[in-house]
C-alpha positions as CSV (number, residue, x, y, z in Angstrom):
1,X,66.1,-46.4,117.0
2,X,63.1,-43.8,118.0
3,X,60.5,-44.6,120.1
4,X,57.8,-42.6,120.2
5,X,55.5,-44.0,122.3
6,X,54.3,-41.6,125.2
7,X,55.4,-43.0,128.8
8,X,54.5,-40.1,130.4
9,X,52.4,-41.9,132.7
10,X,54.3,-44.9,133.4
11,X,57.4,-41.9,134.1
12,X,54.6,-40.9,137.2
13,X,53.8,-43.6,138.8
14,X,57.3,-45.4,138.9
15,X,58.6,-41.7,140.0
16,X,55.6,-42.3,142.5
17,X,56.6,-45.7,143.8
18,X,59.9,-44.8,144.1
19,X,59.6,-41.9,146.4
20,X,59.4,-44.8,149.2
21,X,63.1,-44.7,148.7
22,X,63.3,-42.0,151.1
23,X,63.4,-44.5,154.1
24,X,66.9,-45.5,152.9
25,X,70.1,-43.5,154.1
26,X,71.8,-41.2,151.5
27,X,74.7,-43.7,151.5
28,X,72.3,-46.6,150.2
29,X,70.8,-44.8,147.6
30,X,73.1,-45.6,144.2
31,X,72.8,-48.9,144.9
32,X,69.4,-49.3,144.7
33,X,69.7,-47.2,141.7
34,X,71.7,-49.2,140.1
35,X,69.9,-52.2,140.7
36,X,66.9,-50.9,138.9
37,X,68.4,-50.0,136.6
38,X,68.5,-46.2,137.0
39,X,70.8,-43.1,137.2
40,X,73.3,-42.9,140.5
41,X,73.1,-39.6,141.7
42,X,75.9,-37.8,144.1
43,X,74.7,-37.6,147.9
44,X,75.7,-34.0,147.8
45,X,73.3,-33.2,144.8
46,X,70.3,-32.0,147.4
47,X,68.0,-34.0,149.7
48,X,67.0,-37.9,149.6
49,X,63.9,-36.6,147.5
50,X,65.5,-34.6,145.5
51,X,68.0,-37.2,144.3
52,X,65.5,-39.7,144.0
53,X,63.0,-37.2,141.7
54,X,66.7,-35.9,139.4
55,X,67.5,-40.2,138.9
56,X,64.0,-41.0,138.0
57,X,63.8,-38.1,135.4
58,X,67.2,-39.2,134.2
59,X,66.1,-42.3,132.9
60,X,65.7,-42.5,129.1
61,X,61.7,-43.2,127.5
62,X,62.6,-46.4,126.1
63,X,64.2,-47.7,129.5
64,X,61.3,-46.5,131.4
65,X,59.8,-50.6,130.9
66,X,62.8,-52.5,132.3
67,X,63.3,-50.2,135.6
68,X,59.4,-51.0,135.6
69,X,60.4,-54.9,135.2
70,X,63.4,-54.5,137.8
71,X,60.7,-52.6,140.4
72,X,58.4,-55.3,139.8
73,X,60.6,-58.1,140.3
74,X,63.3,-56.7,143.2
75,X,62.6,-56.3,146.9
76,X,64.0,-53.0,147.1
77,X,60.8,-51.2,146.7
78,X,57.5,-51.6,148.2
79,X,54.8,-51.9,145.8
80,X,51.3,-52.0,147.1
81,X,49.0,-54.2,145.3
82,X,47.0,-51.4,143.8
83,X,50.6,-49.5,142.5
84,X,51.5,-53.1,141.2
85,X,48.3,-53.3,139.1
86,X,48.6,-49.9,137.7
87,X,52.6,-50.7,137.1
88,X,51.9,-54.2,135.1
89,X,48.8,-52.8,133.0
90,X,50.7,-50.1,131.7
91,X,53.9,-52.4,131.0
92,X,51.9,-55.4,129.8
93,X,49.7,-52.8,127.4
94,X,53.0,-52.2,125.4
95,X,53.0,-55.6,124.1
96,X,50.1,-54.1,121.5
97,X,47.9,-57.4,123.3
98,X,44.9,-58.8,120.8
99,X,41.8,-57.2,121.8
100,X,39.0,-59.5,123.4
101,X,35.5,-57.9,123.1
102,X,33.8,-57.3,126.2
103,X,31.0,-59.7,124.7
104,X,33.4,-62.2,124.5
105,X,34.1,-61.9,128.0
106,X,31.1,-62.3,129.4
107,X,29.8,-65.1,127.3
108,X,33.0,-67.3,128.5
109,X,32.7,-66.7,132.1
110,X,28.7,-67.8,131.4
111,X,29.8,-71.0,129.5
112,X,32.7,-71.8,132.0
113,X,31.9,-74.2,135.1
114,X,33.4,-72.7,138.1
115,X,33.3,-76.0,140.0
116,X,35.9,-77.3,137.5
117,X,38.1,-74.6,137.9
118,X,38.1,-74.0,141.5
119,X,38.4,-77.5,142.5
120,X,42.2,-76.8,143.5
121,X,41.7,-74.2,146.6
122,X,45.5,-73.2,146.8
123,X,46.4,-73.3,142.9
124,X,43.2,-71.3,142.3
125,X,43.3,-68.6,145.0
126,X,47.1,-67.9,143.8
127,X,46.1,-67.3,140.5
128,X,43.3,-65.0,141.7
129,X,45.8,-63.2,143.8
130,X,48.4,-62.7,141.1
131,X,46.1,-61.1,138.2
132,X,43.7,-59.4,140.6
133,X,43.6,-57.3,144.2
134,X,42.0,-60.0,146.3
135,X,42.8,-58.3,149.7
136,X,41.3,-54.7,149.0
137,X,38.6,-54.1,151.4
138,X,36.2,-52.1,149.4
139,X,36.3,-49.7,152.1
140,X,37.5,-46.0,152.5
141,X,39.8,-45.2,155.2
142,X,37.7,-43.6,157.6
143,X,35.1,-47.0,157.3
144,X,38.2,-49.3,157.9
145,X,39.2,-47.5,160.6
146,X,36.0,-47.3,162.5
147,X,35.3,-51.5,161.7
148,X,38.8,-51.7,163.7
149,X,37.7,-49.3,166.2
150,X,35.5,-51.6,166.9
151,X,37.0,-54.4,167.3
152,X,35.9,-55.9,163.6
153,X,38.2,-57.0,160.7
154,X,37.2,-55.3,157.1
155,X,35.8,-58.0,154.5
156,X,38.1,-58.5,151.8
157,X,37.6,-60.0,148.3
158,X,39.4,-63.1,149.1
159,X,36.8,-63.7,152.4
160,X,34.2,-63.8,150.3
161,X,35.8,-65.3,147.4
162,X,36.2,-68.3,150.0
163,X,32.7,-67.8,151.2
164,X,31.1,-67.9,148.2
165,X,33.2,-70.5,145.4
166,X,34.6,-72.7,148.8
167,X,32.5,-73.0,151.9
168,X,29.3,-72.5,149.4
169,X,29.5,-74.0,146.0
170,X,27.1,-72.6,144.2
171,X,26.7,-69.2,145.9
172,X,28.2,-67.7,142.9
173,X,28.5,-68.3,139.4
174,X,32.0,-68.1,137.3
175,X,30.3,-64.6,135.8
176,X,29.4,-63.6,139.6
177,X,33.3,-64.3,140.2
178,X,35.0,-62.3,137.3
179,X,31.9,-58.8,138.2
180,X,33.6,-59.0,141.8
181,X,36.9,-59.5,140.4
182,X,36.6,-56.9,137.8
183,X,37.8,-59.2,134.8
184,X,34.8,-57.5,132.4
185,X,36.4,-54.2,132.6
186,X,40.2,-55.2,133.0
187,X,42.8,-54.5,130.0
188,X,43.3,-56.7,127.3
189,X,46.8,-58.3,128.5
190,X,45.8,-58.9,132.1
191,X,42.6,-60.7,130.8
192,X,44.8,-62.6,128.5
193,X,47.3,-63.3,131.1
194,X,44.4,-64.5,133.6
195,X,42.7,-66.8,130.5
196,X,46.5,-68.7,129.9
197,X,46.8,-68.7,133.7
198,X,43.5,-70.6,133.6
199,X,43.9,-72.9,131.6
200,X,47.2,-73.8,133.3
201,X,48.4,-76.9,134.2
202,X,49.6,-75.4,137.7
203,X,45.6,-74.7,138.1
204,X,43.5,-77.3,136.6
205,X,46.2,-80.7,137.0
206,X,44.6,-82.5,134.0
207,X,45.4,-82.3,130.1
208,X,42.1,-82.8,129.4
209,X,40.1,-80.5,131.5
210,X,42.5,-78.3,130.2
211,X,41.7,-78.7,126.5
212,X,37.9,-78.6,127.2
213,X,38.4,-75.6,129.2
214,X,40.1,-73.5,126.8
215,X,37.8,-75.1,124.0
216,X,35.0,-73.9,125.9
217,X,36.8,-70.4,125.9
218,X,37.6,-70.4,122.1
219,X,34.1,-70.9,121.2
220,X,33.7,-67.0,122.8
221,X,37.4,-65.7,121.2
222,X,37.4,-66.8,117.9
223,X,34.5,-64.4,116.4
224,X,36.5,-62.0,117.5
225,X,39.9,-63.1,115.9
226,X,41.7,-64.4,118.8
227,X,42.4,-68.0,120.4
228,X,43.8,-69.8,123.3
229,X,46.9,-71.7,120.9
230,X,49.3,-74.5,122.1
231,X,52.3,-72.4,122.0
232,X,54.8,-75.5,124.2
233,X,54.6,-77.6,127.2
234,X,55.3,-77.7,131.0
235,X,56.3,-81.4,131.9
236,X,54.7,-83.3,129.5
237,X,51.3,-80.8,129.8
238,X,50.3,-78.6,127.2
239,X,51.4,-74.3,127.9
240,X,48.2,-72.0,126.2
241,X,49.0,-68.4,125.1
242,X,46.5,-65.7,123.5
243,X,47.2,-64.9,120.1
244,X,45.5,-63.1,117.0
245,X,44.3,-66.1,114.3
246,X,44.0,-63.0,112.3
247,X,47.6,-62.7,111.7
248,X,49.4,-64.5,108.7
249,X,52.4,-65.1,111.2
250,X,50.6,-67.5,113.0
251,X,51.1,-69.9,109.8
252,X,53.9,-72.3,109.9
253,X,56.9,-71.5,108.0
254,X,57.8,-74.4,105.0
255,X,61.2,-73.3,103.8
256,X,63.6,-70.4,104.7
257,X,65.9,-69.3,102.1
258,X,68.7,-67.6,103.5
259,X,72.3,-66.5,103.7
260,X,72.4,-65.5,99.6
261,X,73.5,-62.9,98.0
262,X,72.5,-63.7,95.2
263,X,69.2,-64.9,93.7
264,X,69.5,-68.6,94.3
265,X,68.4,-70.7,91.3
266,X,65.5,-72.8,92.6
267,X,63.5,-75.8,91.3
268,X,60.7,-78.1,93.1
269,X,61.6,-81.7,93.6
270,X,57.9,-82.1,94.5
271,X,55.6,-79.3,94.4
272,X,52.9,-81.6,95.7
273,X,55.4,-81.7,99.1
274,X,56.6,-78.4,98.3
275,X,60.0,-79.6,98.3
276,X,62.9,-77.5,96.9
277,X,66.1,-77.9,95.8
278,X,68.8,-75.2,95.2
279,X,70.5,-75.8,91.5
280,X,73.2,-73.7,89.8
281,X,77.2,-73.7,89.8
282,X,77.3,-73.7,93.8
283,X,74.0,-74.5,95.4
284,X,76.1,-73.9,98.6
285,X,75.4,-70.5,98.2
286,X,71.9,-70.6,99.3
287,X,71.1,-72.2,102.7
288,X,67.2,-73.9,102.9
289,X,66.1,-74.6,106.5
290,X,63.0,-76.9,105.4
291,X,62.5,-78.6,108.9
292,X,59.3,-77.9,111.1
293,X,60.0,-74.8,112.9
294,X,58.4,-75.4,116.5
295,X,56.3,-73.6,118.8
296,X,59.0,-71.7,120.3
297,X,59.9,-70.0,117.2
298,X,63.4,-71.0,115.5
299,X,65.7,-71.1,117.8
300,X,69.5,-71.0,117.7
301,X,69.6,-75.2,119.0
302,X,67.4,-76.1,115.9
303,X,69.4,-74.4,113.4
304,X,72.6,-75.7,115.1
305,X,71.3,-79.2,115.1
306,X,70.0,-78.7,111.3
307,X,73.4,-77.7,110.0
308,X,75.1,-80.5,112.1
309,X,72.9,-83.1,110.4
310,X,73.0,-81.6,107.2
311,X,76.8,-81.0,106.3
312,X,77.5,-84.4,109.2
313,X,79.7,-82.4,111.6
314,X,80.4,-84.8,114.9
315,X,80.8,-82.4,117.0
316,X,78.2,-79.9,118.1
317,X,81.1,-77.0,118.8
318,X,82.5,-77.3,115.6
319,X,79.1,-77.1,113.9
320,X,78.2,-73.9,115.8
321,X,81.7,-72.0,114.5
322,X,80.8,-73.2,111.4
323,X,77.6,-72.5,111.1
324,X,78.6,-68.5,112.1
325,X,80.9,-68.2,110.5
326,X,79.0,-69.5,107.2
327,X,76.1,-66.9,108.1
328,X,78.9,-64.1,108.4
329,X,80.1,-64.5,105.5
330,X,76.5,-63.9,103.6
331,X,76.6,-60.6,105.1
332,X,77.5,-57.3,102.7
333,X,81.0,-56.6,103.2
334,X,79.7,-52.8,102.3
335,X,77.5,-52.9,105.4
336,X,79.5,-52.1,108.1
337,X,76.3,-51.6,110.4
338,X,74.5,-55.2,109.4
339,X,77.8,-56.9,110.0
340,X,78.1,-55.1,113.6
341,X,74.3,-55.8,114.4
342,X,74.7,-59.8,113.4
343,X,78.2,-59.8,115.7
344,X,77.0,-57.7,118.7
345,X,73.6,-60.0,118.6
346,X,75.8,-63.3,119.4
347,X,78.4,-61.3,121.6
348,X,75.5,-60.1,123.7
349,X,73.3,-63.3,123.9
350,X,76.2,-66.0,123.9
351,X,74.4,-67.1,122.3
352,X,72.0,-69.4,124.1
353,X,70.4,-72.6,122.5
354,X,67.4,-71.1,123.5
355,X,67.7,-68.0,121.7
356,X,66.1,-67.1,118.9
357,X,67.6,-67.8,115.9
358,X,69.1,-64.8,113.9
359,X,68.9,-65.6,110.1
360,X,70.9,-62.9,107.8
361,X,69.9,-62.3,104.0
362,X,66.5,-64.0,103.9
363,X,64.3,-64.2,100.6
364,X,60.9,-63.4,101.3
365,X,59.7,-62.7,97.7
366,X,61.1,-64.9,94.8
367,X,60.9,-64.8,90.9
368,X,62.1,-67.6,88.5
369,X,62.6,-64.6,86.1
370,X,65.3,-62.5,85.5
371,X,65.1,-58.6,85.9
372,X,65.5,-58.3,81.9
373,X,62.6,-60.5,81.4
374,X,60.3,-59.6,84.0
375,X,61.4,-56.3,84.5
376,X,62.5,-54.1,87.6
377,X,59.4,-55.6,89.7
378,X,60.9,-59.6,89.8
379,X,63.5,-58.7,92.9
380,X,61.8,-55.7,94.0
381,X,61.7,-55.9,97.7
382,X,62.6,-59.5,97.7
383,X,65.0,-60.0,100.3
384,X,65.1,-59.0,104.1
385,X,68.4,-58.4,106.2
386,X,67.2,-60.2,109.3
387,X,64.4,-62.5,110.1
388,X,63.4,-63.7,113.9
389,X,61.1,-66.7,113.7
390,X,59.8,-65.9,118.0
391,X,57.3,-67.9,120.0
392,X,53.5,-68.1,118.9
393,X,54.1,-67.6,115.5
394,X,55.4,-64.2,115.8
395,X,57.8,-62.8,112.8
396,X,60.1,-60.0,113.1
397,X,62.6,-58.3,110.2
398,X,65.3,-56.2,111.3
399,X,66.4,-54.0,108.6
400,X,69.9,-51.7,108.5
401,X,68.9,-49.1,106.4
402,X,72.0,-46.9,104.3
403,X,71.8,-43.8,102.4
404,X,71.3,-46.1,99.1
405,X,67.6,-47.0,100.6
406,X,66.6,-43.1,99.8
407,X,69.3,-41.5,98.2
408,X,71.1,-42.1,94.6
409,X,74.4,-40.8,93.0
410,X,76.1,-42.5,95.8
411,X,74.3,-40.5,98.3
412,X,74.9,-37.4,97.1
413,X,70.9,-36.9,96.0
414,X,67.8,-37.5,97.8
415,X,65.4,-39.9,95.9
416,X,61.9,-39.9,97.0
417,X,61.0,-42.9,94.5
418,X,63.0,-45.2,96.7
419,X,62.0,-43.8,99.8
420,X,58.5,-44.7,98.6
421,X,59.2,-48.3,97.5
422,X,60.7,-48.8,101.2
423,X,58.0,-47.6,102.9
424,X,55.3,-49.7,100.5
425,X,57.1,-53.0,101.5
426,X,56.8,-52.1,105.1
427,X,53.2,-51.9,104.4
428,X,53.2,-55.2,103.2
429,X,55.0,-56.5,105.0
430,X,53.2,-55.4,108.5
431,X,49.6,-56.6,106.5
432,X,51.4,-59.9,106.1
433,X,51.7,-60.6,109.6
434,X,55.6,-59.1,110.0
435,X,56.9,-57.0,112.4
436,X,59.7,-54.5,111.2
437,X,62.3,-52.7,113.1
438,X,64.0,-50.3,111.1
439,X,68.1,-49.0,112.5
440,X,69.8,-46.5,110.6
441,X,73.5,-47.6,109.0
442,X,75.2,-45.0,111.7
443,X,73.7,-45.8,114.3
444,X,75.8,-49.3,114.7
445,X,79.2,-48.0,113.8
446,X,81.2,-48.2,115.3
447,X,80.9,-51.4,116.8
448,X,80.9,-50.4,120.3
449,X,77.6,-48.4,119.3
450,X,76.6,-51.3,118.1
451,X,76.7,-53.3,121.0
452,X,75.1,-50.7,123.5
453,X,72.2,-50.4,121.3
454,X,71.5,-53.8,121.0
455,X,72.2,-54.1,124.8
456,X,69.0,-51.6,125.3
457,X,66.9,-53.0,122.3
458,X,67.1,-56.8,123.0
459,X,65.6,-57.2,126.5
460,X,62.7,-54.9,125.1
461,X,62.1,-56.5,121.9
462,X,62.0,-60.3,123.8
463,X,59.6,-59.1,126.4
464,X,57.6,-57.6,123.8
465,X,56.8,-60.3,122.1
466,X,57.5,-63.0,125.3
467,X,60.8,-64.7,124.1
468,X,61.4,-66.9,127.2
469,X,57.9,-66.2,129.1
């Protein structure tokens, strides 16, 4: 797959933050490559900075975000808090976050009562300290060094963050407290980070000052198309995530029809319940998955326990074979590459009940006419390789794209007609709320290809869109 997005400046500053390396021998070098996740580099190749520039430059665009991840995350490195900011607002920015209108901001921080949520000292002052740099000074170097010159201790942030919210309630409102932290001009994923943080059970302790908090916040989102959601739970207490309420994806799903390859003959049992039923010779052939789908998204433990239940398997290993190998066999056998992709995704993730769900040959678009009476339109663009039901409503199609998708004569001519039709479901696709992540047909064969592209692509695509967060 390409990715075009520029990384040019994320390339910098990790090639920056890394340059601390130097400290290290040349003998302990590759391992701290390798545990970020970047090129080793021979001892002889030139000096410490010289092998440390030639690995960072080595590292491919589209791993740039996980060696980011790794830096964040490991000890080996030391990240200042200001390198740390920079580092997470351009990672977190990749996640394409919902915009929230500077407006918006400051009209919840007016509404919100700071007395409520600072009323847990320890909770809160984490909270501040992860999402914002508490213990800058404010100083330049030469006025920090002549305060400790003379004997005095630069004020920080977090001093008068205790001054003012702690040892003075009422010094300063919550709007005084997001100028000084700098929450009106911060990017859109901190701030949405910050808000779910918030609204946190690890900050306020109490359901319902949680609800009315983020109520209160909504009332400011919502004009602008996006909300504080109930997207799971911590314990028993309700977890809040931003989303976009102007996406169709954030709608429940009622039925998935999958696994077909052929159109399935459908009828309602009750269209009042929209209940369906699959009819024909074999109504085997088309699986329905008509239970809630939760929070979490669709995960590979409530499909597992759906086709347990539903064809009474007693135990829960047999139904997992089954169920794989039932969805294997829905797959094209003339599609070498979707049947690698579908493989390679279960080699790679285990894969883990708490997965997201991989559903093959699912039927977006259906109608009860035939082609001959409805004409080439009733299966045009009907039917999507892969769908991933994620967390917060999210919806993303994986499609395997062949030479039959823009060629005809067997691939032996280019047809622009089809290339069009692909590129207009896309469209509508992306309008109705999908995301849609295109690989080529040769890219996963062999299988080993396969596998080492979905090795690199996985761990992006789940942090994109916070599988597991």
């Amino acid at each position: 797959m390409v990715d075009s997005r520029d990384r040019s400046a994320l390339r910098t500053l990790v090639g920056e933050v890394v340059a601390g390396l130097g400290s290290l021998t040349h003998r302990e070098l590759n391992p701290v490559f390798e545990h970020l996740g970047m090129p080793q580099v021979p001892d002889d190749a030139g000096s410490k900075r010289e092998r440390i520039e030639l690995s960072v430059s080595q590292v491919p665009d589209g791993e740039l975000p996980q060696v980011t991840r790794r830096i964040l995350e490991q000890s080996h490195v030391h990240v200042s808090p200001s390198r740390r900011y920079q580092l997470e607002d351009l990672l977190w920015e990749e996640d394409a976050p919902p915009e929230i209108p500077k407006k918006a901001r400051r009209e919840l921080a007016r509404a919100l009562d700071l007395s409520e949520l600072a009323q847990h000292h320890d909770s809160f002052l984490r909270l501040l300290e992860r999402f914002w740099i508490a213990e800058d000074p404010g100083f330049s170097f030469e006025e920090v060094e002549d305060l400790l010159l003379n004997g005095m201790r630069p004020v920080t942030l977090k001093d008068l963050i205790e001054r003012h919210v702690f040892r003075n309630p009422g010094d300063w409102s919550t709007e005084d407290l997001f100028d000084n932290l700098g929450v009106f001009e911060a990017g859109d994923a901190r701030l949405a980070r910050f808000l779910e943080g918030l609204v946190s059970a690890d900050v306020l302790l109490d359901e319902y000052l949680q609800e009315k908090t983020a109520n209160t916040i909504n009332a400011h989102l919502r004009p602008g198309g996006v909300e504080l959601s109930v997207t799971g739970n911590d314990g028993g207490y309700p977890v809040f995530t931003v989303v976009s309420t102007r996406l169709h994806g954030n709608r429940r799903p009622k039925n998935i029809i999958f696994a077909s390859l052929t159109k399935p003959d459908i009828r309602f049992r009750s269209s009042v319940d929209n209940d369906i039923e699959i009819v024909g010779r074999n109504p085997d052939d088309t699986l329905v998955y008509d239970r809630e789908v939760p929070v979490e998204g669709l995960r590979w433990r409530d499909l597992h326990a759906w086709w347990q239940d539903a064809r009474e398997i007693s135990r829960e290993a047999e139904a997992r074979g089954d169920l794989y190998q039932r969805l294997l066999n829905s797959l094209p056998d003339n599609s070498e590459g979707q049947r690698n992709l579908f493989i390679a995704y279960h080699q790679i993730l285990g894969p883990s009940p708490e997965d997201p769900a991989l559903l093959p040959e699912v039927w977006l678009h259906w109608d009860h006419r035939t082609v001959q009476e409805r004409g080439p339109e009733a299966l045009l663009r009907s039917r999507m390789d892969f769908l991933l039901l994620l967390p917060h409503g999210q919806r993303v199609v994986v499609e395997v794209d062949g030479s039959q998708h823009y060629t005809r004569d067997r691939g032996r001519t280019p047809d622009t007609g089809k290339y069009a039709d692909m590129v207009a479901a896309d469209r509508d696709l992306k309008l109705r709320g999908y995301e849609v992540f295109r690989f080529g047909h040769d890219e996963l064969r062999p299988f080993d290809n396969a596998q080492a592209l979905l090795r690199q692509f996985l761990p992006d695509l789940f942090h994109r869109f916070r599988v597991g967060s």
